[in-house]
C-alpha positions as CSV (number, residue, x, y, z in Angstrom):
1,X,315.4,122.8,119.1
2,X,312.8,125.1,118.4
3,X,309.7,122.3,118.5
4,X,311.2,121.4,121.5
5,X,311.2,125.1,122.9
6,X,307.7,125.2,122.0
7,X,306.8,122.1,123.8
8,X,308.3,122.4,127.1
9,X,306.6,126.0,127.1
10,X,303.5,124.8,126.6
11,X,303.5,121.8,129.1
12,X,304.8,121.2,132.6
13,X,307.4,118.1,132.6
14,X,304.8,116.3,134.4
15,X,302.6,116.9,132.0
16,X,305.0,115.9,129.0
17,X,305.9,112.4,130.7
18,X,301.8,111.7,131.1
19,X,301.6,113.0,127.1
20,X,304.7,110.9,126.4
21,X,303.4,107.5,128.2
22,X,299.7,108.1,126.5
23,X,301.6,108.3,123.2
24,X,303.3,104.6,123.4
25,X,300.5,103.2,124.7
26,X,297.9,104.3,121.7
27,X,301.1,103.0,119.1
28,X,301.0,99.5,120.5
29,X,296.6,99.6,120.6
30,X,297.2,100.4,117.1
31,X,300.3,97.9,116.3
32,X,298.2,94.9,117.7
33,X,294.9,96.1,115.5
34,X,297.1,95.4,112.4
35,X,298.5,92.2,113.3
36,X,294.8,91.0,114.4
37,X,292.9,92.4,111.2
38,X,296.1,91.1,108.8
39,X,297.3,88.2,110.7
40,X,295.7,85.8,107.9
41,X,297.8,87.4,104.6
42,X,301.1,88.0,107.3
43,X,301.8,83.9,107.7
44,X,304.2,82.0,105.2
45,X,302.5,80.9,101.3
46,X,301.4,77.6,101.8
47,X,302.5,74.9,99.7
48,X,299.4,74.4,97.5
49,X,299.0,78.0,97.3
50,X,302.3,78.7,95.7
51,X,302.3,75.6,93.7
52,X,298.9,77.2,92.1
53,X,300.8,80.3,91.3
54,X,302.8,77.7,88.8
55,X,299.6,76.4,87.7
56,X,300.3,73.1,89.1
57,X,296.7,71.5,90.2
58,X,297.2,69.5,93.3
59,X,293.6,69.7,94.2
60,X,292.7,65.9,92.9
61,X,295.5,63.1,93.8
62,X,296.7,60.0,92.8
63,X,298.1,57.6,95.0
64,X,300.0,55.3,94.0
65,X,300.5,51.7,95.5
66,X,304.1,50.4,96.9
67,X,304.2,48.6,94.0
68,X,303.4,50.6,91.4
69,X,305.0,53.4,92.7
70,X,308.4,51.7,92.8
71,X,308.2,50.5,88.8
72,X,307.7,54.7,88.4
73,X,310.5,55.5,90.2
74,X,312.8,52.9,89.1
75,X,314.2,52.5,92.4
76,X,314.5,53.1,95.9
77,X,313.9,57.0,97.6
78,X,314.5,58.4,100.8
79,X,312.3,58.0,103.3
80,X,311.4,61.2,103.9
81,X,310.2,61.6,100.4
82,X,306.3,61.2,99.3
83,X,305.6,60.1,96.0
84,X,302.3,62.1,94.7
85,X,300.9,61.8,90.7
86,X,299.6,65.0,90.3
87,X,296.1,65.0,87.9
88,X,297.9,68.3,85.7
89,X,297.9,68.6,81.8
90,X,301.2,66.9,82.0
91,X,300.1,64.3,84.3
92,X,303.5,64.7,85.5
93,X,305.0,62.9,88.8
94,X,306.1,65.3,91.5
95,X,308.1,64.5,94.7
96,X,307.3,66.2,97.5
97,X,309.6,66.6,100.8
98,X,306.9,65.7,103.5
99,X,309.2,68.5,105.9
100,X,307.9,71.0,102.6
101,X,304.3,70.7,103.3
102,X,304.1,70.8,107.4
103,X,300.6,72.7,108.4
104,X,299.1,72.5,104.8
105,X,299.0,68.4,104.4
106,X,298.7,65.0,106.8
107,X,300.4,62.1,106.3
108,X,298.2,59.1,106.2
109,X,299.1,55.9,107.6
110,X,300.5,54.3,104.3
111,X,302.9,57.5,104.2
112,X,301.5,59.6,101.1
113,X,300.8,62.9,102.0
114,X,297.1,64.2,101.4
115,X,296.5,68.0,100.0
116,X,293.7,69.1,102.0
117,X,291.7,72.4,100.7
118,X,290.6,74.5,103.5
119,X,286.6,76.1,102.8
120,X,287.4,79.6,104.6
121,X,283.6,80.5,104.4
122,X,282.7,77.0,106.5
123,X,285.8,75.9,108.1
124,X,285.1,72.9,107.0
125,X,287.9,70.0,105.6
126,X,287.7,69.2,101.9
127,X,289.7,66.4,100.6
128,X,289.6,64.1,97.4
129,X,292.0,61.2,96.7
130,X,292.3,58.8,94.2
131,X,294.1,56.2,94.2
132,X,295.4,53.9,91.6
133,X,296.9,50.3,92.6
134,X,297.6,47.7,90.5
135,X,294.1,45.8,90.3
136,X,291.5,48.8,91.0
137,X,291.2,52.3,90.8
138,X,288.9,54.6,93.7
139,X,288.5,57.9,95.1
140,X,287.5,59.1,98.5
141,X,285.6,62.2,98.5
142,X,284.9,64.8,101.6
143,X,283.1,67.6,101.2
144,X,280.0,69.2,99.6
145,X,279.3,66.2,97.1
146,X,276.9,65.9,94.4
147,X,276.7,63.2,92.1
148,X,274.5,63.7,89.0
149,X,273.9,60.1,87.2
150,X,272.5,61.7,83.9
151,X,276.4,63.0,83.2
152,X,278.0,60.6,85.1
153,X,279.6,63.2,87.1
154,X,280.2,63.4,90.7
155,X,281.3,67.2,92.1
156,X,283.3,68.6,94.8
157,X,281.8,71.8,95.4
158,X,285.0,73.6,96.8
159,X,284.2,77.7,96.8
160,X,287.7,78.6,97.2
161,X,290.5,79.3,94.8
162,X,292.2,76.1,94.0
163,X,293.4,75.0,90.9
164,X,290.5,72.8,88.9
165,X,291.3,68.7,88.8
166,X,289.2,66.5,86.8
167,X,288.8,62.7,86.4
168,X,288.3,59.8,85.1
169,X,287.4,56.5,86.4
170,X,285.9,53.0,85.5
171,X,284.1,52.1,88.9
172,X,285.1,48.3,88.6
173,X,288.0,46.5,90.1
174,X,290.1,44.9,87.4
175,X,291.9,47.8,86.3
176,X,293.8,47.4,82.8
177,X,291.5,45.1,81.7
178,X,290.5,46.6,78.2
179,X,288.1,43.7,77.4
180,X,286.0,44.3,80.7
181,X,285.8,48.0,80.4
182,X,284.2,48.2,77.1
183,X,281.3,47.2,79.3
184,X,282.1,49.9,82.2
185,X,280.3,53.6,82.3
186,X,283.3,56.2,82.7
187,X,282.5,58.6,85.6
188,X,284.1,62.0,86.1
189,X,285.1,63.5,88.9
190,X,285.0,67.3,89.2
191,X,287.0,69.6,92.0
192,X,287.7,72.9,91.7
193,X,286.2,76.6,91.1
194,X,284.7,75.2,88.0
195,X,283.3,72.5,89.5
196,X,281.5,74.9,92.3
197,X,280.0,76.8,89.9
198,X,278.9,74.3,87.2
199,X,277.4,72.1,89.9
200,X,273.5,71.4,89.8
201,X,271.5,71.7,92.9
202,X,271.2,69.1,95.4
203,X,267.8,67.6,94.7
204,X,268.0,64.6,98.1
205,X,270.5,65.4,100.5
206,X,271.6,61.8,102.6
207,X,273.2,61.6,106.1
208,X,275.2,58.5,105.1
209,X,277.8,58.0,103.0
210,X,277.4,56.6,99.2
211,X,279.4,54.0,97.0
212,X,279.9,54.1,93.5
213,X,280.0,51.2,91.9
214,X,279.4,48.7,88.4
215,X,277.8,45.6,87.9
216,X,279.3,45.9,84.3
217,X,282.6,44.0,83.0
218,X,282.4,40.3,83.5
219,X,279.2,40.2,85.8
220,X,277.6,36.9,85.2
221,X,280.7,35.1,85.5
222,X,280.8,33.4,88.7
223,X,284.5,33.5,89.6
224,X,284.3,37.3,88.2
225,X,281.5,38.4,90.2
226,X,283.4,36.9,93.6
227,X,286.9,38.5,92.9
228,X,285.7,41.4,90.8
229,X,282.7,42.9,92.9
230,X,281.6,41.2,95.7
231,X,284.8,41.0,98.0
232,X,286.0,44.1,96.8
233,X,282.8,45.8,97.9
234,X,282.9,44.2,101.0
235,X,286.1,45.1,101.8
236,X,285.1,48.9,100.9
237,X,281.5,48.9,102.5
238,X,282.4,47.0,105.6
239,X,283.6,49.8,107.5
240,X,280.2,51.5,107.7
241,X,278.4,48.8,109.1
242,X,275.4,49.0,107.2
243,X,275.3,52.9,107.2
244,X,275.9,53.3,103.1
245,X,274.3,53.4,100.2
246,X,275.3,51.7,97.6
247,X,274.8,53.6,93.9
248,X,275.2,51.1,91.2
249,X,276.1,52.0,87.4
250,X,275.6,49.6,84.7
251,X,272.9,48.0,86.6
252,X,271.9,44.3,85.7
253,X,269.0,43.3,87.8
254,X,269.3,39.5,87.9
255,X,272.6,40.3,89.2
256,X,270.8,42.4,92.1
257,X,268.6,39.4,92.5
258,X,271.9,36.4,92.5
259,X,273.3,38.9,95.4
260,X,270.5,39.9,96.9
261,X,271.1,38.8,100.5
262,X,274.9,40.0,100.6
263,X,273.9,43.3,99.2
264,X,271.2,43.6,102.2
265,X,273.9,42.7,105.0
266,X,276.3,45.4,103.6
267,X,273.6,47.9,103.1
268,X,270.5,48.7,104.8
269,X,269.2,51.0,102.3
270,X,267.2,50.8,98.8
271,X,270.1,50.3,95.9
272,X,270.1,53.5,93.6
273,X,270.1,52.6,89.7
274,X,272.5,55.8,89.2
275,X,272.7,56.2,85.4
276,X,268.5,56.1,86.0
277,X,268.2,59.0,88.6
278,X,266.7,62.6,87.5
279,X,267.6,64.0,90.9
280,X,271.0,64.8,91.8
281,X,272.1,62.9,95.3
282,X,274.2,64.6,97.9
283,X,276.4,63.5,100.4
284,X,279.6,64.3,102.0
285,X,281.3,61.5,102.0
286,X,281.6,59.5,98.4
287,X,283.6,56.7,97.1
288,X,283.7,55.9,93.4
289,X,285.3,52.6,93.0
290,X,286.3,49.6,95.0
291,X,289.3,48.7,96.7
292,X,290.7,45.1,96.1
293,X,294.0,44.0,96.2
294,X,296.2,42.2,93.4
295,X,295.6,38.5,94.1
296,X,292.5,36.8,93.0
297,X,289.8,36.1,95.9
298,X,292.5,37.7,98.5
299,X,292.5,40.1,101.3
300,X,296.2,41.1,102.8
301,X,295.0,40.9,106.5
302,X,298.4,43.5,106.7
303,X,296.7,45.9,105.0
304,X,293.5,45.7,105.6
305,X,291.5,45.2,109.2
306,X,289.4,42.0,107.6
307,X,290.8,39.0,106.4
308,X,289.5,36.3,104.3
309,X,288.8,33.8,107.2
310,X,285.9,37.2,108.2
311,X,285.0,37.5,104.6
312,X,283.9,33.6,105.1
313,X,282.3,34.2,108.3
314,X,280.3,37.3,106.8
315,X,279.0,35.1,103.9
316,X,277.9,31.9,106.6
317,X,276.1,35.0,108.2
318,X,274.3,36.5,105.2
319,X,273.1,32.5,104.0
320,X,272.5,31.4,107.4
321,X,275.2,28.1,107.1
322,X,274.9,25.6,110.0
323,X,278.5,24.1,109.3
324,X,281.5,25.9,110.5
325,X,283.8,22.9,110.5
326,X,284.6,19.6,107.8
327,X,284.0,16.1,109.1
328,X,287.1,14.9,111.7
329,X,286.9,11.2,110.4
330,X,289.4,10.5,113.4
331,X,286.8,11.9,116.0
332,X,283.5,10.4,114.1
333,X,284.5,7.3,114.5
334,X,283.1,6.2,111.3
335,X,279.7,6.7,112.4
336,X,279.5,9.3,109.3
337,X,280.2,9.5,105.8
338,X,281.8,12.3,105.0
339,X,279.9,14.3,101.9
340,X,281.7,14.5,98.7
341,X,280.2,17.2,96.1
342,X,280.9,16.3,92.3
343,X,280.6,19.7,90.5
344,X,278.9,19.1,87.0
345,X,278.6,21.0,84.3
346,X,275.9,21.0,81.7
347,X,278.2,21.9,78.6
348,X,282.0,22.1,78.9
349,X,284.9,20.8,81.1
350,X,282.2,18.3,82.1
351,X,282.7,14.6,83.5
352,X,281.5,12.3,80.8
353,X,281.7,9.6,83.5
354,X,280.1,11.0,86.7
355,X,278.1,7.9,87.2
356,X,281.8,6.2,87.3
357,X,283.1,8.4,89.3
358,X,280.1,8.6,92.1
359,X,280.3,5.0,92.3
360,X,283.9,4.7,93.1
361,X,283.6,7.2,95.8
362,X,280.5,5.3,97.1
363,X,282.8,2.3,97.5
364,X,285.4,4.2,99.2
365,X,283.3,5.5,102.1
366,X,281.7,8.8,100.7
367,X,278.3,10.0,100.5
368,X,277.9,11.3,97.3
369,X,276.0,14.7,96.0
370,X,276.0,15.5,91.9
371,X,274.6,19.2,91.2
372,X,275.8,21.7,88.6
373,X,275.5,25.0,90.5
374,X,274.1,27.9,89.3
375,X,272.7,31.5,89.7
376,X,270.3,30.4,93.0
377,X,273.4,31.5,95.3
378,X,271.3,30.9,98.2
379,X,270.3,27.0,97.2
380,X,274.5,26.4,96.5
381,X,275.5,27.8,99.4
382,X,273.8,25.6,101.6
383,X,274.4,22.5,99.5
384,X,278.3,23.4,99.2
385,X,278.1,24.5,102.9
386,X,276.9,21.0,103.7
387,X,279.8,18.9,102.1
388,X,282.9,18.2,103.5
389,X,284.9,17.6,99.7
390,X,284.3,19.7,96.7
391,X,285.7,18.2,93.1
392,X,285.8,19.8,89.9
393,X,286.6,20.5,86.5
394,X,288.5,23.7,86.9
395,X,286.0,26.9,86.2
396,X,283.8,29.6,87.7
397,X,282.0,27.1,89.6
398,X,285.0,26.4,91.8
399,X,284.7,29.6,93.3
400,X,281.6,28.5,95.2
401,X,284.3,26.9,97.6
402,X,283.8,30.1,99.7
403,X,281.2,28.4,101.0
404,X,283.0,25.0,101.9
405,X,283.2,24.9,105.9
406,X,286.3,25.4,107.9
407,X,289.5,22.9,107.0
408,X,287.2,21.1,104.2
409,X,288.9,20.4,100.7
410,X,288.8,20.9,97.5
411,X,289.8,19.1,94.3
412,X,290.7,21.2,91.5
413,X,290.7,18.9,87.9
414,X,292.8,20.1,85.2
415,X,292.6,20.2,81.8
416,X,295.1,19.8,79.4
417,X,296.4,23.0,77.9
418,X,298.3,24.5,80.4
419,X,296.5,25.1,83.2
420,X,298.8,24.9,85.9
421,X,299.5,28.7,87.0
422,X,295.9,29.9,85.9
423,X,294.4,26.9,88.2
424,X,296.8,27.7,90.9
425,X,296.4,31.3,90.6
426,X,292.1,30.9,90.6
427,X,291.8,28.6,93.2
428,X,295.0,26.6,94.6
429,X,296.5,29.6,95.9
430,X,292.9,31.3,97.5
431,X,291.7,28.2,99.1
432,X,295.0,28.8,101.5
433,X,293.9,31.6,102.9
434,X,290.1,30.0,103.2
435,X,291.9,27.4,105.4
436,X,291.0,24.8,103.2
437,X,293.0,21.9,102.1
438,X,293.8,21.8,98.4
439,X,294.3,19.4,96.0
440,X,294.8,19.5,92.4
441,X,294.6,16.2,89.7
442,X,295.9,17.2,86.5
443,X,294.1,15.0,83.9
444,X,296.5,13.1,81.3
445,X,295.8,13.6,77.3
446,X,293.7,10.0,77.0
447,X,291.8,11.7,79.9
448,X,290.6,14.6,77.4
449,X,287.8,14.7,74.8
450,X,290.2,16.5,72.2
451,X,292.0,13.0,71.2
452,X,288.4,12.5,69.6
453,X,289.3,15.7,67.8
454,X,292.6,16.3,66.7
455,X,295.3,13.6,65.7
456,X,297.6,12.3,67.9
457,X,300.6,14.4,66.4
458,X,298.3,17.6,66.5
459,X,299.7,20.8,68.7
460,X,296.7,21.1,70.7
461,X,297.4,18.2,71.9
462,X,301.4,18.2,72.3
463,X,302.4,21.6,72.7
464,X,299.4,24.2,73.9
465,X,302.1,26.6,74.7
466,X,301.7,27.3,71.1
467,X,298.1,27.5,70.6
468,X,298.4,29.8,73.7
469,X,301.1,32.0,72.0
470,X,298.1,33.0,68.8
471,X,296.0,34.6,71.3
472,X,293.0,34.3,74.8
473,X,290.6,33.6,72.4
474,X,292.2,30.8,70.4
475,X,293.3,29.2,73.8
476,X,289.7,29.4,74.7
477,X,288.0,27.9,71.9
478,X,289.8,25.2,72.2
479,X,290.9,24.1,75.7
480,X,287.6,25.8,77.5
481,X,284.9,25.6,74.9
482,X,285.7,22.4,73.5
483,X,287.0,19.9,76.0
484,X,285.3,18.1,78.2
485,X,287.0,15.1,80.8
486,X,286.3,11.7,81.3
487,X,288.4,10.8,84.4
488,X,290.3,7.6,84.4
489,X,288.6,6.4,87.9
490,X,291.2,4.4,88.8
491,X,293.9,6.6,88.4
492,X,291.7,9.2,90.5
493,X,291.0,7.0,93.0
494,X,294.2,7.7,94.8
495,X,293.2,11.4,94.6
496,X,289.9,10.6,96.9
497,X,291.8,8.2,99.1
498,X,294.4,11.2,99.9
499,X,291.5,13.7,100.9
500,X,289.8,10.7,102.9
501,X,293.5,10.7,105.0
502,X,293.1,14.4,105.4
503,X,289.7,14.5,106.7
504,X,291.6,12.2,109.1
505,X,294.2,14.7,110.3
């Protein structure tokens, strides 16, 4: 009573109502400061960020394949559910409801949400995901990148506090193959706080993005150095039409040189020997691996924008091939032969009888071509590009069928010793999807050099299930090191006349 005794004294009531209105009017100027200076600590904890207060690193992912996935979780889930391997101490599996992470995460198109870490100082997206599939392992980096080849590290410089991630990866698509990676350089990946400040200095600095990848494993091996390397790089690198560079660990130059004019359509910059460079290399975009799927020599057009009928189309390209299409016998008219190729081999799983076999396809209407094919890709893909019927003992060489033109055949031999799913799997299966017509001639025991070797009553010769049972390298002593075929031509003769009915079709 008194205050306001005091006040109305002092102050007319017009006076008061001005003082009054002045009064609410400087509480809201300073109500709205606060929100605008605190507005950034006032919003709800993000996901990440109160994950990190458990120590849970979500900075590096895994993603698991639909596949894989499914064998982890032993069943089905909700669809509103995200499956996510966390890289933590535990390496533990977390689900995460994607209604949980709204305004911290996107969902790509596969459905597995992506943590991205937000650079406050930059504004400026930083993301790193790894995922792990059933055939290959690869991460796709964003960010401040720096890849130093002496350690065989690759940083994500991310100045913010997020939890640290680290990782470990074999840049070479046949994941789970111990044997192969003995000859694979481990790379790490490094994210984090720690990674910012143990990062070395950018030394080049590249506008374009960078692959990551190993000419290690089973390089050399034709069939290995199709399904292993080159189609998964292309199916990686073909995105960027020629704007990458490609940065290649466990470099073997005459594997450069067997590639060279593939490796020059998918890139139109100098290869980097990585585990060579001084200088660390900079980019902000990096992938460390190579995608592939399962299947040998297979793309899923489902799942992926190429297919293998483009794959085919980008090879014809890089060799400059002139035949897009087999012989139509039924529009030639018999005007031409059609050209059969007879695939030798110098040491094993060779025809002892070529000269048999050539003749009797002579007499049935071929022209004929003998050639072993080797490491002068260029020189094979012409001559395999030019036939309209490839034969073979089954083996790497078989895989030069990528080159055959379009509805063209091939004849896969086999070999005793249980061949049937691995010759199937290799090449019966992939030359489907090359739209070429397969055909495979499993050889009988009197057809096989063993008889020479064992007796009749011997197990390699009656039951190579069991030989099969004591081990790879057993079964390969014997059935791929040791046997060669000498075709019974008349029995094989039907074989020719069924591709000739083909070629009709």
């Amino acid at each position: 009573i008194t205050y306001e005794t005091i006040f109305a004294r002092s102050f007319s009531r017009y006076d008061q109502k001005k003082l009054g209105y002045g009064a609410f009017l400087g509480c809201l100027l300073i109500a709205l400061s606060f929100c605008i200076v605190f507005k950034p600590y006032l919003g709800p904890l993000p996901v990440l960020n109160m994950r990190m207060s458990m120590d849970v690193g979500l900075n590096m992912l895994r993603i698991m394949d639909s596949f894989s996935s499914e064998k982890l979780r032993g069943g089905d889930i909700s669809s509103s559910m995200t499956t996510i391997v966390t890289e933590t101490s535990s390496s533990e599996i977390e689900m995460v409801e994607e209604s949980d992470t709204t305004g911290t995460n996107e969902t790509i198109s596969n459905g597995t949400t992506v943590i991205n870490n937000k650079n406050s100082s930059q504004q400026k997206e930083l993301k790193t995901v790894c995922h792990v599939e059933e055939s290959t392992e690869f991460c796709e980096m964003n960010g401040d990148i720096r890849v130093d080849g002496k350690s065989s590290t690759v940083f994500m410089a991310v100045d913010t506090m997020v939890a640290n991630s680290s990782w470990a990866i074999g840049p070479y698509a046949r994941r789970g193959d111990e044997e192969a990676f003995k000859r694979i350089t481990k790379w790490s990946i490094k994210s984090g706080v720690d990674a910012y400040e143990e990062a070395p200095q950018c030394d080049q600095r590249h506008n374009v993005p960078a692959i990551i990848f190993s000419t290690g494993g089973y390089a050399g091996n034709n069939f290995h150095d199709y399904t292993d390397i080159v189609l998964p790089l292309y199916l990686t690198s073909r995105q960027f039409d020629g704007e990458v560079k490609f940065l290649i660990t466990d470099k073997n130059p005459w594997w450069i040189e067997k590639f060279r004019n593939i490796l020059q359509k998918l890139s139109r910059y100098e290869l980097v020997d990585i585990d060579k460079e001084v200088n660390v290399h900079c980019f902000t975009s990096v992938i460390v691996g190579l995608k592939r799927y399962p299947k040998e020599l297979k793309i899923d057009p489902s799942k992926s924008p190429y297919s293998m009928k483009e794959f085919r189309q980008f090879l014809r390209s890089a060799y400059s091939l002139k035949k897009e299409n087999a012989i139509n016998m039924k529009d030639n008219g018999g005007k031409k032969r059609p050209r059969l190729l007879i695939v030798s081999r110098m040491s094993t799983r060779a025809f002892t009888n070529t000269n048999a076999i050539s003749g009797m396809a002579t007499r049935l209407g071929y022209e004929v071509v003998v050639a072993e094919v080797d490491s002068h890709v260029a020189r094979v893909a012409e001559m395999v590009n030019s036939c309209d019927v490839m034969m073979g003992v089954h083996g790497a060489g078989l895989t030069n069928m990528v080159f055959l033109p379009e509805n063209a055949i091939l004849i896969q031999v086999i070999p005793i010793g249980g061949f049937e799913w691995l010759a199937k799997t290799d090449f019966g299966e992939p030359s489907k999807d090359m739209n070429l017509r397969y055909i495979g001639y499993k050889i009988k025991t009197e057809e096989s050099s063993l008889i020479q070797q064992y007796p009749p009553d011997h197990e390699v010769l009656n039951d190579p299930y069991a030989v099969q049972k004591r081990g790879w390298y057993e079964f390969k002593s014997i059935y791929l090191q040791k046997q060669n075929v000498n075709l019974d031509v008349d029995r094989f003769r039907a074989t020719l006349l069924r591709a000739l009915e083909l070629l009709h079709q």
